[in-house]
C-alpha positions in Angstrom: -7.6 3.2 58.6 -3.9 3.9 57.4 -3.9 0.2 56.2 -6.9 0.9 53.7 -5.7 4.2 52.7 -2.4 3.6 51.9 -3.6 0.3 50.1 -6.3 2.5 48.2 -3.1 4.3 47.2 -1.2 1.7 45.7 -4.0 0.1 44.0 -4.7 3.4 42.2 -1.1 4.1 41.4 -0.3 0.6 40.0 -3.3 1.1 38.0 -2.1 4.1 36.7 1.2 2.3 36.1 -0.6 -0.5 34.4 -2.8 1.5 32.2 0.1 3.6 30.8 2.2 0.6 30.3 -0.5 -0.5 27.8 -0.2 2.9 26.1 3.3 2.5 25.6 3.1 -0.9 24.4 4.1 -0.5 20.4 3.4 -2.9 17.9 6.0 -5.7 16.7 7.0 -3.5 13.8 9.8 -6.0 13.2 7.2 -9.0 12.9 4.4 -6.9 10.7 7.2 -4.9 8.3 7.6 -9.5 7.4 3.9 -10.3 7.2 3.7 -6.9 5.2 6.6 -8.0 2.5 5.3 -11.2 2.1 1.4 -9.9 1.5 3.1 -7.8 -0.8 5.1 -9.6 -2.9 2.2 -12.8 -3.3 -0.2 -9.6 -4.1 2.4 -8.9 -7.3 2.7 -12.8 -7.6 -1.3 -13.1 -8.0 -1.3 -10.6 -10.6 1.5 -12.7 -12.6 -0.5 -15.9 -12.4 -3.5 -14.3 -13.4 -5.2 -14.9 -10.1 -8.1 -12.3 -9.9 -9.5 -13.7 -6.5 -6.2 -13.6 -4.6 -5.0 -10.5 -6.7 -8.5 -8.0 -5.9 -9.2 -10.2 -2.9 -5.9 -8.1 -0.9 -7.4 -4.9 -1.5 -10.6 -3.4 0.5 -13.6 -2.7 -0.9 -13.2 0.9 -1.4 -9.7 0.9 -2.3 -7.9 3.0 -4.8 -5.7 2.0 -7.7 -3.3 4.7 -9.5 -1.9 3.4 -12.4 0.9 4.9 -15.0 -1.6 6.8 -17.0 -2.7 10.3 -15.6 -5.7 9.4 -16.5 -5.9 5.8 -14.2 -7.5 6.5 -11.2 -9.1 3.7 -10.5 -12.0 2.8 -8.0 -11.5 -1.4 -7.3 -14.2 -2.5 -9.5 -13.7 0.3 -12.2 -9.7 -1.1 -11.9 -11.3 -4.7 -12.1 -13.3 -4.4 -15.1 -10.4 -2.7 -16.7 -8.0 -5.1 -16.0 -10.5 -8.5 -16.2 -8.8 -8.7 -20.1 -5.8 -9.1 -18.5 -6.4 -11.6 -15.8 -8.7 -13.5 -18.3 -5.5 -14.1 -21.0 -4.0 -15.9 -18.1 -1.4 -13.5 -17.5 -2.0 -10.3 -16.2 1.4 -8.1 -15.3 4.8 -9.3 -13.6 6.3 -7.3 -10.6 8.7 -8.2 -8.4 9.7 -5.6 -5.7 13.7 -5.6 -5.4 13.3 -2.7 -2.4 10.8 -2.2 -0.1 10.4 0.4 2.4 7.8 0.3 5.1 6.5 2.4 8.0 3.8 2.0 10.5 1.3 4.5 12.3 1.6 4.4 16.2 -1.2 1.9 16.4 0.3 -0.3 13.8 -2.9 -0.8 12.2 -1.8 1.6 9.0 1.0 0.9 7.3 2.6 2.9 4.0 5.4 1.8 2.2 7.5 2.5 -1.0 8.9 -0.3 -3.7 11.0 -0.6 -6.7 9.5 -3.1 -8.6 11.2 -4.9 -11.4 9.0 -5.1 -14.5 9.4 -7.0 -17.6 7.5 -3.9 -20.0 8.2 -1.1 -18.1 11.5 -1.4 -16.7 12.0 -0.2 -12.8 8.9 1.3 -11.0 8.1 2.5 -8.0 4.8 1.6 -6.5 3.7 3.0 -2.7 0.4 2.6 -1.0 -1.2 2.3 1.9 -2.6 -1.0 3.7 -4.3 -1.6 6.6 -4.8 -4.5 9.6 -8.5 -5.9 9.3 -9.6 -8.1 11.1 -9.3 -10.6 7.5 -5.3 -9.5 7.9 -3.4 -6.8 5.7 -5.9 -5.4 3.3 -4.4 -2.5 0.5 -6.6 0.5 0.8 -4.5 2.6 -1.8 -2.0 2.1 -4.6 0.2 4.3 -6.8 2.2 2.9 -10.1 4.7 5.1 -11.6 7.8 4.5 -14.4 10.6 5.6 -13.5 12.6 8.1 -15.1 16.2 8.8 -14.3 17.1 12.4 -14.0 19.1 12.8 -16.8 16.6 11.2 -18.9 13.7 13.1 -17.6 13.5 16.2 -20.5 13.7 13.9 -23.1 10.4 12.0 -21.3 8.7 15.4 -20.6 9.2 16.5 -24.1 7.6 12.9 -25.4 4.7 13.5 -23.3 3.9 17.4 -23.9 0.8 15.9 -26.5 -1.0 13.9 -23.8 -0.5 16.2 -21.1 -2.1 19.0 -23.4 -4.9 17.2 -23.7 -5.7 16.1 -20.1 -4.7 19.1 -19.6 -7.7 20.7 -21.6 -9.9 17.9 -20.3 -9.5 19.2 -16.4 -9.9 23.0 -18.0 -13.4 22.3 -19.3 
């Protein structure tokens, strides 16, 4: 009888060992931060050869484009349609991220990250997002453009854009 209760024992805590182990288990952040940079930098590379498919092919159906403009929120077809001029002149816009920063939820399913992205028109951007593991592999679910503007710079930049922003600013009013 103390045979089968102490084994009863064991059994219950190594399952509790085992089951926690798996809790604690954390993605290879190491291995995904590569696959993620990669993903990345072929999405700006699909945009740069015009590729439409591979370009609006790494973002998810519902996913959310936030372009330079305070008026470019764009819904993935909405930002397709827009952009389909672009694409269709065989080249759309060149980015190449020279920093990358990337961070993972505890799963390490989600994933958000910052770039500096040098641009041929605009100079240094920053994009961020936020992508996630599906089981088709890293799909972008939301993506913000920005210029940059150096601090020194930046009342000279406010002051140009005072006209705009009255307007949208009216628009949002109404």
């Amino acid at each position: 009888m103390k045979n089968i209760y102490l084994s009863a024992v064991v059994g219950m805590l190594m399952l509790g060992a085992l089951t926690g182990c798996q809790s604690t288990v954390k993605p290879d952040t190491e291995v995904a931060a590569t696959q993620i940079n990669q993903f990345m930098d072929q999405w700006h590379r699909a945009a740069a050869k015009a590729d439409a498919d591979g370009y609006f092919g790494a973002m998810n159906k519902e996913s959310i484009f936030i372009g330079t403009d305070a008026l470019e929120n764009w819904r993935k077809d909405a930002f397709f349609d827009w952009s389909k001029k672009y694409f269709e002149r065989g080249k759309a816009w060149d980015f190449t991220a020279i920093d990358r920063n990337i961070y993972f939820s505890e799963d390490g399913k989600i994933a958000w990250f910052d770039e500096l992205l040098d641009t041929p028109n605009l100079g240094i951007c920053r994009g961020s997002g936020v992508i996630r593991m599906t089981d088709k592999g890293w799909k972008i679910e939301h993506y913000v453009l920005s210029v940059t503007s150096p601090n020194e710079t930046v009342d000279k930049v406010t002051e140009l854009n005072k006209p705009f922003e009255a307007s949208i600013k009216a628009k949002f009013k109404n």
